[in-house]
C-alpha positions in Angstrom: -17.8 -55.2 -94.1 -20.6 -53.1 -94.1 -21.6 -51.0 -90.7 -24.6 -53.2 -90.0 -23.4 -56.8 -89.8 -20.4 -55.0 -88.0 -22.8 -53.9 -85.5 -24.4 -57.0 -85.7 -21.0 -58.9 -84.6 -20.6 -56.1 -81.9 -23.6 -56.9 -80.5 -23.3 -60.3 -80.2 -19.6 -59.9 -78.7 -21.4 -58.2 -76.4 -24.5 -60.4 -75.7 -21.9 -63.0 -75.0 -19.7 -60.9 -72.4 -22.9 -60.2 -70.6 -23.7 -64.1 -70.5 -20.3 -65.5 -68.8 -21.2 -64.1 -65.7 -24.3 -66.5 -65.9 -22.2 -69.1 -66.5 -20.2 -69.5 -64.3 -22.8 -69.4 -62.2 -24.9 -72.2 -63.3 -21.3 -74.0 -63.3 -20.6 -73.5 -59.7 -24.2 -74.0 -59.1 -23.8 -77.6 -60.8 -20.9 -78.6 -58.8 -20.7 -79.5 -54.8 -18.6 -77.3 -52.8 -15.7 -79.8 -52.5 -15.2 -79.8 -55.8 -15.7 -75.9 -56.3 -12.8 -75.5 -53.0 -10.7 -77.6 -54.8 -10.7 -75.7 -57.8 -11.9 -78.8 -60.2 -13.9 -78.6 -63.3 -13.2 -76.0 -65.4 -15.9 -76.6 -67.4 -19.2 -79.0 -67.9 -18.0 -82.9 -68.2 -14.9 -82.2 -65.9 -15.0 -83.0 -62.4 -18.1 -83.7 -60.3 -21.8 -82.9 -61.7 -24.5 -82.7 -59.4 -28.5 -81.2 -58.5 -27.8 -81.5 -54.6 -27.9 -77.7 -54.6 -31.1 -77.0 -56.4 -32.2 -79.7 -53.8 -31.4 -78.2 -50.8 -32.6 -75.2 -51.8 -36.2 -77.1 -52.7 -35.9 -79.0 -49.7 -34.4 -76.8 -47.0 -37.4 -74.2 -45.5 -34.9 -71.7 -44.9 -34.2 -71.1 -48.5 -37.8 -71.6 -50.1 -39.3 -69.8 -47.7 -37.2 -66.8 -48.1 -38.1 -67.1 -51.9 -41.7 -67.2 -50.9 -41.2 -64.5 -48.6 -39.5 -62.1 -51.5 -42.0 -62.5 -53.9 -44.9 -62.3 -51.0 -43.8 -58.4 -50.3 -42.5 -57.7 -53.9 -46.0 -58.2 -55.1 -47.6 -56.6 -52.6 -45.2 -52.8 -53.6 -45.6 -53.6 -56.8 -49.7 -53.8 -56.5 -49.5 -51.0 -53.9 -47.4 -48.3 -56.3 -49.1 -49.2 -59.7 -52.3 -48.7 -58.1 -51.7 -45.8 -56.0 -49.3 -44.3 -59.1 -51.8 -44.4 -61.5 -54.8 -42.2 -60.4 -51.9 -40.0 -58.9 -50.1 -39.6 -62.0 -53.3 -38.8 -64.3 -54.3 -35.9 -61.8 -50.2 -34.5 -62.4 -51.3 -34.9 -66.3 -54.4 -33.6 -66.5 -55.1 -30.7 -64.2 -53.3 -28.0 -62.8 -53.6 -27.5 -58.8 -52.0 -24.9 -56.9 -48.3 -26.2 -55.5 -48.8 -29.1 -58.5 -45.2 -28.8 -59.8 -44.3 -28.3 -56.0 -45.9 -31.3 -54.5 -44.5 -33.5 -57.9 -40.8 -32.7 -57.3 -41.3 -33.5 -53.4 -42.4 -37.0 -54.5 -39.3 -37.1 -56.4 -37.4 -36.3 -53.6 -38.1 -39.2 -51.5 -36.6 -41.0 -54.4 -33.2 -39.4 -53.8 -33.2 -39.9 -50.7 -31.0 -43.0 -49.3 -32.6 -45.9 -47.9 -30.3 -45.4 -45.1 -31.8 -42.2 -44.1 -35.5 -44.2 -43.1 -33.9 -47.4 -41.1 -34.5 -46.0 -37.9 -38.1 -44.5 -38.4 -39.3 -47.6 -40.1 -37.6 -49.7 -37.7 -39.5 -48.1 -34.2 -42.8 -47.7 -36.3 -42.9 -51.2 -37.3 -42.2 -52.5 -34.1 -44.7 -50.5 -32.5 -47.5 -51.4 -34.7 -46.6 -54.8 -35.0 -46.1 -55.1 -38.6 -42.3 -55.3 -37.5 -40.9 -59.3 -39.7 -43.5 -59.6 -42.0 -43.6 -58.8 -45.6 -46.1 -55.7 -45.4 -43.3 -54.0 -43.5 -40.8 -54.7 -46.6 -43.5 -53.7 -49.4 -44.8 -50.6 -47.2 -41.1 -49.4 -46.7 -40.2 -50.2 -50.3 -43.2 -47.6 -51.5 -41.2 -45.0 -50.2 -38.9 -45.2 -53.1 -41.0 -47.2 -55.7 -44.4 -44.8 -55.7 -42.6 -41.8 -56.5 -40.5 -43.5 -59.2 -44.4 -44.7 -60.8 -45.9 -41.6 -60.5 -43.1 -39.6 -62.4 -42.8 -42.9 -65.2 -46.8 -42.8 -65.7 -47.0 -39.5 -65.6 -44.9 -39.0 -68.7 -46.6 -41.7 -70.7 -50.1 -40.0 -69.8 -49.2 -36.8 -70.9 -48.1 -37.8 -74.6 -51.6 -38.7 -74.9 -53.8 -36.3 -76.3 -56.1 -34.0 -73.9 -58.8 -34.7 -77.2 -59.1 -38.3 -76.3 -60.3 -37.1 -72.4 -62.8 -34.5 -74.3 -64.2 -37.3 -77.0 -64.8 -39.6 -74.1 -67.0 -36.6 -72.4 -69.3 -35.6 -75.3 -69.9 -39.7 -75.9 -70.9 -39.9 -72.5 -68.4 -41.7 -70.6 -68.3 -41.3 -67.0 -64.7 -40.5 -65.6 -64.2 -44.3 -63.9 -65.3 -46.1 -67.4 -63.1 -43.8 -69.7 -60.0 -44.0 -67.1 -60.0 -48.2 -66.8 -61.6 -48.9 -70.4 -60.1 -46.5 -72.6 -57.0 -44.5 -70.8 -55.4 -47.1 -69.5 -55.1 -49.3 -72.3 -53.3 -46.8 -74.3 -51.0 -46.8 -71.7 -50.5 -50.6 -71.5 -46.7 -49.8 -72.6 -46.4 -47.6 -69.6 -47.6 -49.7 -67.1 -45.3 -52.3 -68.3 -42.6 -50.5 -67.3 -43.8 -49.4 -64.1 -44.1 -52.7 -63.0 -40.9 -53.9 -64.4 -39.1 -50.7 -62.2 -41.4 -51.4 -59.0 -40.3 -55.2 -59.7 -36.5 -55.2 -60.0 -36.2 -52.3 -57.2 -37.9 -54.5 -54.7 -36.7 -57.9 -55.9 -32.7 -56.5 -55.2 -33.0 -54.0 -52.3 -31.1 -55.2 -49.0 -31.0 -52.5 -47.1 -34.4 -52.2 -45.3 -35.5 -55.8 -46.3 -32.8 -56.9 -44.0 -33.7 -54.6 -41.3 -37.3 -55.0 -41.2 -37.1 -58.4 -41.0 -36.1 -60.8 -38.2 -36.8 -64.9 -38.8 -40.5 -65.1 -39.8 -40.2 -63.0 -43.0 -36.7 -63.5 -43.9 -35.9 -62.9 -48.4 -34.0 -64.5 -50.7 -31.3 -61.8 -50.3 -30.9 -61.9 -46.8 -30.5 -65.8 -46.9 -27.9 -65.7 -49.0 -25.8 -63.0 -47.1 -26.2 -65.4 -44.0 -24.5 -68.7 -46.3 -21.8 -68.6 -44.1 -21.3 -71.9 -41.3 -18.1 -73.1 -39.3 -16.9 -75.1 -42.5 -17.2 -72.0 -44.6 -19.1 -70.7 -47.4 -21.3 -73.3 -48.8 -20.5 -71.5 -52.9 -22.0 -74.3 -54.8 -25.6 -74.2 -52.8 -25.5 -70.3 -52.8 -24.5 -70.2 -56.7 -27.7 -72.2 -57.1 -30.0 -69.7 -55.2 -28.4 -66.7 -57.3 -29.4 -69.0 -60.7 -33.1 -69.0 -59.2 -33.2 -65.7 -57.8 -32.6 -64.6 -61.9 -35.9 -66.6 -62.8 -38.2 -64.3 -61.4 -36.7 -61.0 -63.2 -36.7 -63.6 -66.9 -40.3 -64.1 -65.8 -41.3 -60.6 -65.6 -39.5 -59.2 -68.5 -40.9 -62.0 -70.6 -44.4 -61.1 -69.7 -44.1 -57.4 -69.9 -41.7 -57.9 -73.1 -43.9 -55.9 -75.5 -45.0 -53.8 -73.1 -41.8 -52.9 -71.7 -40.0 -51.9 -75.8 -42.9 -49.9 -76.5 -42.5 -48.5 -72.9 -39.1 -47.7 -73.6 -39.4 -46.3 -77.2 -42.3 -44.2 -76.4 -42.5 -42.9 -72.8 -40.4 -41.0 -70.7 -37.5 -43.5 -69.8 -34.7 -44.1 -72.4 
C-alpha cells in the first residue's frame, strides 16, 4: 500500500473518530429523557424516536431566545473587532510610529490575560452605565480578547502584501479611502475570513463573562444550557438537542468563509 491512500485511510479513521461525538448527540437528542435514563436505544430504530426536543426548544422562549440572544452580541464583536482591527492593523503594517512594536505587544497582552481577571471591572461598569443584561455588554467585553487577536491576524496577512501595490495606487491617483476598501482589502479577503471565523467561534463558546454580564433579559445559549437542571433532574434529551443546534451556527460560518478561511490558513500568519 502506497503512503497516499494510507494516508487517505488515516484520515478518514480519523474523520470518523471526530464524528461519534456528534452522534451520539443527535442520538440522545432524538430520544426523550425516559428513554435516555433508562438506558434504551442503542442506536437509531431501537427504542423511542421522537422531535419533542427540537420542539421545546422552538417553542419554549427561554431556549430561542437565548439563541437569539448569542448570535445578537456575537455579531455585534464580530462587526466591532473586524472593523476596528482592520484600519488598526494596516497602520501596524505600513508605518512605523514611535512605541509601534510597544503599543502592538500591549494589544497582545490583553489577549493573555484570563477572562477572569476583568469580571469585576466589567461587572461595576456595566451596571453603572446601564448596559449591565444586554448583549452590548457581552460583545463590548468580548472585544477585549477578540480585537487584539484581529489586529495581530490582519496584520500578518497585510504585511505579505507588497508596499509596491500602496505606491502604484498613489501615482494612479487613488485616494487612501478608495485604494484601502477597493483594492487592499480584497487581496485580503482570505484574511478577513479568518478573522471573522476567530472573532466568531471565541464569542459563540465563551462562558465566563457572558454568564456574568448577563442576568434574565439577555441570557445565551450557553448559559441556558448550564441552567438544564429542575427537581426531576437533568432534562439530557432536550439539552442534547440545543448542543445539535448550537453546532449550526459554527457549520454556517465555516461554510461561508470556506475559501476564505484555506487560503487564510495557507497563506497568512495562522497555521
Amino acid at each position: 500500500m502506497s503512503a497516499l491512500p494510507r494516508a487517505r485511510w488515516l484520515l478518514w479513521l480519523y474523520g470518523l473518530y471526530l464524528a461519534l461525538p456528534i452522534y451520539w448527540l443527535v442520538r440522545l437528542a432524538l430520544q426523550p429523557n425516559a428513554a435516555i435514563l433508562a438506558g434504551e436505544g442503542a442506536a437509531f430504530g431501537e427504542g423511542a424516536f421522537t422531535v419533542a426536543n427540537f420542539t421545546e426548544i422552538f417553542t419554549n422562549p427561554v431556549w430561542y431566545e437565548g439563541f437569539l440572544n448569542s448570535l445578537s452580541y456575537v455579531a455585534i464583536n464580530t462587526i466591532i473587532s473586524v472593523s476596528v482591527a482592520l484600519p488598526a492593523a494596516y497602520a501596524f503594517s505600513r508605518y512605523r510610529f514611535t512605541g509601534d512594536r510597544h503599543l502592538f505587544f500591549w494589544l497582545l497582552s490583553n489577549r493573555m490575560a484570563p477572562p477572569a481577571v476583568f469580571l469585576l471591572p466589567f461587572f461595576q461598569l456595566y451596571s453603572a452605565v446601564g448596559l449591565f443584561d444586554t448583549p452590548l455588554a457581552v460583545a463590548l467585553a468580548h472585544c477585549l480578547f477578540t480585537v487584539p487577536l484581529s489586529v495581530w491576524i490582519l496584520e500578518g496577512f497585510m504585511s505579505a502584501v507588497p508596499r509596491s501595490l500602496d505606491e502604484m495606487a498613489r501615482i494612479d491617483g487613488h485616494s487612501l479611502p478608495y485604494f484601502f476598501f477597493r483594492i487592499f482589502l480584497p487581496v485580503i479577503r482570505g484574511g478577513i475570513g479568518v478573522t471573522v471565523f476567530f472573532c466568531f467561534m471565541f464569542s459563540w463558546v465563551e462562558l465566563l463573562l457572558a454568564r456574568t454580564l448577563t442576568g434574565s433579559e439577555a441570557k445565551p445559549i450557553v448559559v441556558v444550557m448550564t441552567r438544564t437542571v429542575s427537581a426531576s433532574g437533568i432534562d439530557w434529551g432536550v439539552l442534547a438537542a440545543a448542543g445539535v443546534l448550537t453546532i449550526l451556527p459554527g457549520i454556517a460560518v465555516v461554510w461561508f468563509v470556506r475559501r476564505h478561511l484555506v487560503k487564510g490558513f495557507a497563506l497568512g500568519r495562522v497555521s
